[in-house]
N, C-alpha and C positions, 0 to 999 in steps of 0.2 A: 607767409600765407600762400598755400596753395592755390589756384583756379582751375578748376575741372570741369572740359564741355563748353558748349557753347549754344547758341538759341537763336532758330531763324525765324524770330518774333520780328515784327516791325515797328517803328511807330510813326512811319510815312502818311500823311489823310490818303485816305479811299475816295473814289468819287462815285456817289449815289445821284440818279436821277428825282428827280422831284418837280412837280409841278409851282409855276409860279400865273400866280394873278395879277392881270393889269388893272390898273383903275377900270378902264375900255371893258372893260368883264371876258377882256381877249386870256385862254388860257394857254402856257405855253411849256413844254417838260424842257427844262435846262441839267445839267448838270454840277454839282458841284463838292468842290474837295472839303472832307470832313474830319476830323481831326481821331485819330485812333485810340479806344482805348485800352487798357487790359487790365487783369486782375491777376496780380504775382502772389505764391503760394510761398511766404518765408518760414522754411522749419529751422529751428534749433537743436542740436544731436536728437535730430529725430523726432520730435516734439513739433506740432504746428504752431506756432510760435504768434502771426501776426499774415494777413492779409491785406494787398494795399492795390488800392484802384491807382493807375499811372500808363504812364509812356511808355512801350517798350523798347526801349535803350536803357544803358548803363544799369540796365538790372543788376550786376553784383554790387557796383558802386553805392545804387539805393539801397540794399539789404547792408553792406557793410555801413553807411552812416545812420540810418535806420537803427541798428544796431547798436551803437553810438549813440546816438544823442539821444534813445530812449535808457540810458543808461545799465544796458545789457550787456556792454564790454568796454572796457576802462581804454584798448589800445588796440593796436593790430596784430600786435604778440600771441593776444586772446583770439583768435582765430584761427586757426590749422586748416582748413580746407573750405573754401567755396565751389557748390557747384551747383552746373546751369543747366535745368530741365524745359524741354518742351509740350509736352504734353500729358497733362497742365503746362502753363506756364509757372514753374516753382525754382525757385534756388534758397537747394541745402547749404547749411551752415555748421560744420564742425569744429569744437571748441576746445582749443590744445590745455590739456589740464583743468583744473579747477574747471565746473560748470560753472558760469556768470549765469548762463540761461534763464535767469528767474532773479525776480525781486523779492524784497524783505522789505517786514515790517516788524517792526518793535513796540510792545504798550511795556511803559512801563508808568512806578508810583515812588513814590519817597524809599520804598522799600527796594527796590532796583527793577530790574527787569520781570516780568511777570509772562508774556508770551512773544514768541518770538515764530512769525509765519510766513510761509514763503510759495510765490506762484508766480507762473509766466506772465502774468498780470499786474500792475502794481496795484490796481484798484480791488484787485482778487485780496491780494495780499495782507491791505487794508482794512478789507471786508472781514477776512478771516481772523482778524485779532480783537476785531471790537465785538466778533460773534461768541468768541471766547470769552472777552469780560462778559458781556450779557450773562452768559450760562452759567458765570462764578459768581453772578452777583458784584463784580467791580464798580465802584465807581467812577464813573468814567468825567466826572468833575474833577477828582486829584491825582489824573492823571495825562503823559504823554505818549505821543506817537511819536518814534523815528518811520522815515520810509525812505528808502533810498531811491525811487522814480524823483522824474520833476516833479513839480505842485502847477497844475494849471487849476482853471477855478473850480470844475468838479470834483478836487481832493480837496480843496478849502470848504467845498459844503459837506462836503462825509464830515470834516471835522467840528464843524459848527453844530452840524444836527448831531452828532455823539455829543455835543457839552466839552467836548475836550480844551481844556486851554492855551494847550503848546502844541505846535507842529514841526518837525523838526524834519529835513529833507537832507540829503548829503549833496542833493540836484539845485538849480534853480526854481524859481518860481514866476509869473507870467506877472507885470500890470497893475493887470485885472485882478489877480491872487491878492497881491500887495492889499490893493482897494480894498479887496473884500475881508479881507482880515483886519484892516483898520477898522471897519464899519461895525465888524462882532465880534468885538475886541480879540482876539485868537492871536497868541502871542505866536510870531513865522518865522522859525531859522531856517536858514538855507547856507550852500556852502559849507556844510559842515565837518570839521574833520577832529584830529587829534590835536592838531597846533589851531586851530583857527573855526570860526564860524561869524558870520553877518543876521545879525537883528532886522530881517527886513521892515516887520509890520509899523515899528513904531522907533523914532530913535530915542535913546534911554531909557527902554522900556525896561531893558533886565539892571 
């Protein structure tokens, strides 16, 4: 992996004056150090990709685990150049081969696969395949979702309010997902692969 550039961002506090009140109703302007923020602009081979309110230091570090653990790149082999913009504060991300840049999601039914949709999103992604079955008339009771993002609990309720009764993730899932899928019945794999996958929602449930 390349790193290209660099960015006289800070994230030392500033010191702003402000007034303070005494009980005595005495007023008096002090100064004091305040914690800095910023808003880094992460694109994907060019594509705006994700925005993140943070510190600025180790800006390539957060866009590379960013990257990561939204599961948009499996390693760092997947990454061919990082680079570090100042104004904006942004850092490009160039991806050697294959795009990861975007998520998938899969509906499928007893009959196999049925649509297969993909965006920088995972909740796009998600969106995009249950808006398919709608339009086909699917039903979306005898069938599954792959999605290869995690499952925090706002993709456990897309799946509940579709009806759908398997959810299937290649990512983890939070907790709270766990709970919530216990609670409406929503059958939860995660970890999922070729050799191997975990039953989280229920044990012996499959």
């Amino acid at each position: 992996m390349n790193l290209v550039g660099k960015t006289e961002a800070t994230d030392e506090p500033i010191a702003l004056g402000m007034e303070r009140h005494l009980r005595s109703g005495r007023i008096t302007t002090v100064s004091k150090l305040v914690q800095r923020e910023s808003t880094l602009m992460v694109t994907v081979n060019g594509i705006p990709t994700m925005r993140i309110c943070c510190s600025a230091s180790h800006l390539a570090e957060l866009a590379c685990g960013r990257l990561f653990t939204e599961g948009l790149v499996r390693n760092l082999d997947e990454i061919e150049t990082i680079t570090l913009h100042d104004d904006p504060l942004r850092v490009d991300v160039e991806l050697a081969g294959r795009t990861w840049g975007s998520h998938s999601a899969y509906l499928a039914d007893k009959s196999g696969v049925l649509y297969l949709c993909e965006d920088i999103g995972r909740h796009n992604a998600f969106d995009k395949a249950i808006g398919c079955a709608l339009l086909d008339g699917v039903d979306l009771k005898h069938s599954l979702m792959f999605t290869s993002g995690r499952v925090p609990t706002d993709m456990a309720v897309k799946a509940v309010r579709a009806g759908l009764p398997l959810l299937v993730s290649k990512a983890v899932a939070t907790d709270k997902t766990i709970e919530m899928a216990r609670t409406y019945d929503l059958t939860l794999i995660c970890r999922a692969s070729s050799s191997s996958f975990d039953v989280v929602s229920e044990p012996g449930r499959m």
